[in-house]
C-alpha positions as CSV (number, residue, x, y, z in Angstrom):
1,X,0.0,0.0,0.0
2,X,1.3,3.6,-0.7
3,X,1.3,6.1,1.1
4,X,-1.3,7.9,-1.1
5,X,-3.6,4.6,-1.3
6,X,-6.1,5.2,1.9
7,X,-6.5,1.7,3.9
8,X,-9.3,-0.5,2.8
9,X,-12.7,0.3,5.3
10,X,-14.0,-2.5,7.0
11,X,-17.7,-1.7,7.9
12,X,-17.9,-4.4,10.2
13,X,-15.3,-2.1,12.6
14,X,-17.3,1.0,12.2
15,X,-19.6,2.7,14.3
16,X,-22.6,3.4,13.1
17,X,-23.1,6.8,11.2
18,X,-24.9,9.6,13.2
19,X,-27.3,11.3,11.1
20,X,-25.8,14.0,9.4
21,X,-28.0,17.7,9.6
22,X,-26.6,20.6,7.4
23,X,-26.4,23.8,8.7
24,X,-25.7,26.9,7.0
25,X,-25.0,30.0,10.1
26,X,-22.7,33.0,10.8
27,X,-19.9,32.2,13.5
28,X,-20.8,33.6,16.8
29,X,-16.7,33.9,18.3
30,X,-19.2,34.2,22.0
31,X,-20.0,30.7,21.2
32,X,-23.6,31.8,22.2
33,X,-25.5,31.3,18.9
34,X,-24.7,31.1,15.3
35,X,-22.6,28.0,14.2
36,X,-21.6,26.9,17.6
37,X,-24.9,27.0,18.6
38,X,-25.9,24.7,15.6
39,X,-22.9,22.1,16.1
40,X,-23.1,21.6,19.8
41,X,-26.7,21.3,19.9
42,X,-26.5,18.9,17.2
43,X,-24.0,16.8,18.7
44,X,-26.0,16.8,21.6
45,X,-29.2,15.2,20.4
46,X,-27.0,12.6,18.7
47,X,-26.2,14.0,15.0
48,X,-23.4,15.1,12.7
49,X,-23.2,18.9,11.9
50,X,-22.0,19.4,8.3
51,X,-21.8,23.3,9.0
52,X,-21.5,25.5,6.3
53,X,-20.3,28.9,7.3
54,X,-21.9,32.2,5.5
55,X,-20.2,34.9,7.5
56,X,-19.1,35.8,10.4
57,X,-20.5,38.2,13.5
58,X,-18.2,40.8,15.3
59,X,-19.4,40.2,18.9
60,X,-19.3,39.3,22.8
61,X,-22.1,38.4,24.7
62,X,-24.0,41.2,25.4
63,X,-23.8,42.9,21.9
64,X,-23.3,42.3,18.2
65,X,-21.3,45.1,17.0
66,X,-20.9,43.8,13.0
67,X,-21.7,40.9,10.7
68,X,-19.2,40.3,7.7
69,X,-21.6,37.9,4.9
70,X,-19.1,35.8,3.0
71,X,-19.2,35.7,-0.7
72,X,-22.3,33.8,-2.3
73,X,-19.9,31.4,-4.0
74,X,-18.3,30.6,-1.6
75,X,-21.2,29.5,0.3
76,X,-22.5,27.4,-2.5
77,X,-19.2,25.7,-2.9
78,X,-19.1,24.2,0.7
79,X,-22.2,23.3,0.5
80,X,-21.9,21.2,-2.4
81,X,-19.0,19.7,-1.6
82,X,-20.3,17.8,1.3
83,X,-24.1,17.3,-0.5
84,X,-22.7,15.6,-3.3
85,X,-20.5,13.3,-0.3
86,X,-22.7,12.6,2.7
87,X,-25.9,11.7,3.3
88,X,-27.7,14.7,4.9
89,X,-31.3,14.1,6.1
90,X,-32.1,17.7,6.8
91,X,-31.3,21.0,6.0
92,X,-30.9,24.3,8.7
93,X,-30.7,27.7,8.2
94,X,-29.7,30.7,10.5
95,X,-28.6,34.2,10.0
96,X,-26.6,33.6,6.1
97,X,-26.0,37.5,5.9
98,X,-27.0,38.7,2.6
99,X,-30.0,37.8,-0.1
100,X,-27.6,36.4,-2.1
101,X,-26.5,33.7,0.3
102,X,-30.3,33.1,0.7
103,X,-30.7,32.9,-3.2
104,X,-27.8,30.3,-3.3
105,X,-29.4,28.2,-0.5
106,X,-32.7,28.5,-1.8
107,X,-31.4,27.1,-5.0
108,X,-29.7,24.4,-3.4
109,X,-32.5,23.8,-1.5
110,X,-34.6,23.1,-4.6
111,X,-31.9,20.9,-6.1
112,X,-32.5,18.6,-2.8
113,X,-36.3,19.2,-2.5
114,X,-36.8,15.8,-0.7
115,X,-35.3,17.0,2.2
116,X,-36.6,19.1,5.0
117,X,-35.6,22.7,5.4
118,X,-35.9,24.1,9.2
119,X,-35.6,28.0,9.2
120,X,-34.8,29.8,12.2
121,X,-35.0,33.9,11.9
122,X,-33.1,35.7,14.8
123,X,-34.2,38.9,16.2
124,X,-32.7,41.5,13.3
125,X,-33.0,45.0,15.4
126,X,-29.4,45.0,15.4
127,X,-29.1,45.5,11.9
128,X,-29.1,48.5,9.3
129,X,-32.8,48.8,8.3
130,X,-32.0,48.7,4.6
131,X,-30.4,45.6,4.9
132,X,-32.8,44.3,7.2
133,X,-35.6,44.7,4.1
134,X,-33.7,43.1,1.2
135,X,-32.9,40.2,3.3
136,X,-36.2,39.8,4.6
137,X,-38.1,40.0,1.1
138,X,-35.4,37.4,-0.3
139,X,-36.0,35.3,2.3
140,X,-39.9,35.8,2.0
141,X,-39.6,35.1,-1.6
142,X,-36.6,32.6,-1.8
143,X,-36.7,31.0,1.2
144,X,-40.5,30.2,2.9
145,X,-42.1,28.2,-0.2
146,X,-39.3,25.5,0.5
147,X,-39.5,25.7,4.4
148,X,-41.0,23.0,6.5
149,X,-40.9,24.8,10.0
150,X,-40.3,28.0,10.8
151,X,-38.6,29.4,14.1
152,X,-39.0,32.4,15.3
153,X,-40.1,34.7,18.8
154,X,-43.1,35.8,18.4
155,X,-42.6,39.7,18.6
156,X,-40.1,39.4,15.6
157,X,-42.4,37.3,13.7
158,X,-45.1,39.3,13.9
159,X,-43.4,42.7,12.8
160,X,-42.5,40.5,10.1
161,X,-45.4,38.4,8.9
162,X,-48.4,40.8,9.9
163,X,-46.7,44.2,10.1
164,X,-50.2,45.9,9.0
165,X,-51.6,44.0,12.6
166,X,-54.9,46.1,13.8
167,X,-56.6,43.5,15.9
168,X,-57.4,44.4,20.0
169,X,-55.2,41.6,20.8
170,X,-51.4,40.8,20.0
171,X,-51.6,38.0,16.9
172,X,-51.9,34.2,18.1
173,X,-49.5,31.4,16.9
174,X,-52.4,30.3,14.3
175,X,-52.8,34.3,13.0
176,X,-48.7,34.0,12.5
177,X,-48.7,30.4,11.2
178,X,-51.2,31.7,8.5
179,X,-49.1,34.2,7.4
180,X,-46.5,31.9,7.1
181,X,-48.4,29.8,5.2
182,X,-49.2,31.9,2.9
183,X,-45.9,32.4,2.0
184,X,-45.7,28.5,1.4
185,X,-44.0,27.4,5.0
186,X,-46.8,24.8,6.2
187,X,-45.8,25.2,10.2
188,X,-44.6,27.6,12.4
189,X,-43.0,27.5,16.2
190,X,-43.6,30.4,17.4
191,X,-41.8,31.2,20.4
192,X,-41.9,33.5,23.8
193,X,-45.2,34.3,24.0
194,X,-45.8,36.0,26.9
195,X,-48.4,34.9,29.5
196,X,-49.4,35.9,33.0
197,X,-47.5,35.2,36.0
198,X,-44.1,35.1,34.6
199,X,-44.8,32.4,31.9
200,X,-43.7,32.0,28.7
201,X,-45.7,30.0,25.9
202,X,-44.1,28.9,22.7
203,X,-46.9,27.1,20.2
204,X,-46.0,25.0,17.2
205,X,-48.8,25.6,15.1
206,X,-50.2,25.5,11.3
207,X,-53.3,27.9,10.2
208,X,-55.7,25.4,11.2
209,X,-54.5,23.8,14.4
210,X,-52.0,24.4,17.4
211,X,-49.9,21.3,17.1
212,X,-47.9,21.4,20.1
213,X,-47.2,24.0,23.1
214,X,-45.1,24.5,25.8
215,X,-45.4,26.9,28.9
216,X,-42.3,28.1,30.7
217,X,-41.5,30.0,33.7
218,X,-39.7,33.1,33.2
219,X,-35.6,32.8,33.9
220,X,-34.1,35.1,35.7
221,X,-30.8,36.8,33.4
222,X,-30.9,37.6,29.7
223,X,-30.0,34.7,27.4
224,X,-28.2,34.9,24.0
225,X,-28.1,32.0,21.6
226,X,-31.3,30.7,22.8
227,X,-33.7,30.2,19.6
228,X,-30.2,28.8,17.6
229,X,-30.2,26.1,20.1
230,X,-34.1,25.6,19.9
231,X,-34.2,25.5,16.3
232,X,-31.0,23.2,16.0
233,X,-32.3,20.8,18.2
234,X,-35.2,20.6,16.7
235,X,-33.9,19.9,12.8
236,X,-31.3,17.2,14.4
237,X,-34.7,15.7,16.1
238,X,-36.7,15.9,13.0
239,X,-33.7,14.6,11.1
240,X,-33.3,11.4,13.5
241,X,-36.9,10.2,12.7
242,X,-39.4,11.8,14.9
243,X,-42.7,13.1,14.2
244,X,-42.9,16.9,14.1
245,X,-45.2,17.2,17.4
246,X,-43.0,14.7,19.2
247,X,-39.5,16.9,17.9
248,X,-41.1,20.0,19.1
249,X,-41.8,18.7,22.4
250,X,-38.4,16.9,23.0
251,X,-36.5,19.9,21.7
252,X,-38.3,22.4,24.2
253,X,-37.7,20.4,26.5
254,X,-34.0,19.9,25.6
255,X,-33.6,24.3,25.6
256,X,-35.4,24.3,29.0
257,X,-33.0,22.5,30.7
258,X,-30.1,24.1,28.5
259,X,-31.2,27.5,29.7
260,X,-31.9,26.6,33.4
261,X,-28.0,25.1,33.6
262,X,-26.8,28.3,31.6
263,X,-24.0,30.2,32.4
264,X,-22.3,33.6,31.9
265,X,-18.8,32.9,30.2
266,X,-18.1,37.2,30.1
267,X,-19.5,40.0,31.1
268,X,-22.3,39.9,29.2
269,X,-25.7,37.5,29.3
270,X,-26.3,33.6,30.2
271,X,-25.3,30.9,27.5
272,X,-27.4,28.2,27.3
273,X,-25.5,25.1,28.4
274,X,-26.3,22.5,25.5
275,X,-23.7,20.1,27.0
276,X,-25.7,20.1,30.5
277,X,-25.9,16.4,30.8
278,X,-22.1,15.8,30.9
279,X,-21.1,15.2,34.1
280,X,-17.9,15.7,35.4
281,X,-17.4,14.0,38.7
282,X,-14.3,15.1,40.5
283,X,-15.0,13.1,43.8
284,X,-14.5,9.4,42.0
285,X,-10.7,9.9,42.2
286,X,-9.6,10.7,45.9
287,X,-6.9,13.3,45.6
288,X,-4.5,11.5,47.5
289,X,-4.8,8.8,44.5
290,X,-1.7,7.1,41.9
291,X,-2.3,6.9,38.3
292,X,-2.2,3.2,36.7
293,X,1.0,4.3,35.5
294,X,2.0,5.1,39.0
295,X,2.3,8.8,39.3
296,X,1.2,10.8,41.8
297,X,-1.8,12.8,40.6
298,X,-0.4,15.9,42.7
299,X,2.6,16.5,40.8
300,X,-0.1,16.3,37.5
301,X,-2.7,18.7,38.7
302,X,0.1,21.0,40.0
303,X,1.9,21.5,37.0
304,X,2.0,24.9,35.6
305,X,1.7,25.3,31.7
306,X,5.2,27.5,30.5
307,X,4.6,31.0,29.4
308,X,4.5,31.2,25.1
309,X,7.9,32.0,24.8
310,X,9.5,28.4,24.0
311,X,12.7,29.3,21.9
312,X,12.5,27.3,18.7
């Protein structure tokens, strides 16, 4: 065998293949939302992220100061490269940055019409209002007809889907979900509703029914990355075989308990904690304790890592 020949596979020595979800985001350097968001959530609920990157935010955790969209090319090329390799079950889309990259998904997304498309749209307010319109009306146009679920809080969905809203009462999960589906996106979850006593509803619902719901008590702190970690786990859930009321319920449950084990990795807000259910425990080896190799585990969790300034 040379060294260019790869070795011979032999399946019976392999695990078994996750299922792979792709996901096309903006890196969040926080690691609050955006494509970190997307691949630890993933990973969490048992999938393979094949993460395509569109752009990239300029932020911490308490504000995004920038977005820099890469080129549409370049998004199409990644994602063709790995569609025309793996098996993805599912497609995800975040914040892509431009209507361009949201022209070249859509497009793809035709291309690979059998497979699901969960949307998620992020609160936008942030943005410059002129770009906040085109991407919204390419992503109305482009985007929705090939959408199976849409994600979104329920304050930014309505400015967007019923901005002309006169009724004595703020628009239900149904009045969104019909707006929606108008558009061509048959189900909507529509997130953060707020309810009395410190609740928090968020409805999965189509114009005809409310297929799901789950009520929340209000957390105290501000999160960041929340509804990237909703909507991820709910395309890796979707993607593994569930049934959409079963994935919606599953994944809610899955953010509830990343949000109540959150924690504050700056100065800014709480990150949700999508790796909640490692545990780490540090009282099965008693500190006094030898390695197998018979080293005393003081003189390991004592050492001091050198300075960078290791002379070459």
């Amino acid at each position: 065998m040379t060294a260019s020949t790869p070795p011979a596979s032999d399946s019976s020595t392999l695990a078994q293949v996750p299922v792979c979800v792709m996901v096309f985001n903006a890196n969040d350097p926080s690691g609050a939302g955006g494509l970190t968001a997307d691949i630890s959530t993933l990973t969490a609920v048992g999938c393979h992220p094949c993460a395509v990157l569109t752009g990239a935010y300029a932020r911490d955790t308490r504000t995004i100061f920038d977005h820099f969209s890469l080129d549409d090319e370049a998004v199409l090329e990644q994602a063709r490269a790995v569609l025309e390799d793996v098996p993805v079950r599912l497609i995800k889309v975040g914040f892509v940055g431009s209507p361009e990259n949201i022209g070249t998904i859509a497009a793809l997304a035709a291309d690979y019409a059998e497979l699901p498309l969960v949307c998620y749209l992020p609160d936008l307010s942030w943005w410059q209002e002129s770009y906040t319109d085109s991407y919204l009306d390419a992503l109305r146009e482009l985007l929705l007809p090939q959408t199976s679920v849409l994600v979104g809080h329920h304050n930014t969905l309505w400015r967007w889907l019923l901005p002309d809203w006169e009724g004595e009462h703020s628009p239900s999960a149904r009045d969104i979900a019909a707006a929606a589906a108008r558009m061509g996106t048959p189900f909507t979850l529509v997130t953060g509703i707020a309810q009395p006593n410190q609740m928090l509803e968020n409805v999965l619902a189509s114009p005809d029914a409310v297929l799901g719901r789950g009520a929340f008590e209000l957390f105290d702190g501000t999160f960041i990355g929340a509804g990237d970690t909703l909507s991820a786990a709910l395309a890796g859930l979707l993607a593994t075989g569930s049934d959409l009321g079963q994935a919606c319920g599953e994944a809610l449950g899955f953010l509830d308990q990343c949000l109540e084990n959150g924690f504050c990795p700056g100065m800014g807000h709480v990150v949700p904690d999508r790796l909640f259910w490692v545990v780490t425990d540090e009282a099965a080896t008693p500190p006094d304790a030898e390695s197998d190799d018979g080293t005393d585990s003081h003189s390991v969790a004592g050492f001091v890592f050198p300075s960078h300034d290791t002379q070459h």
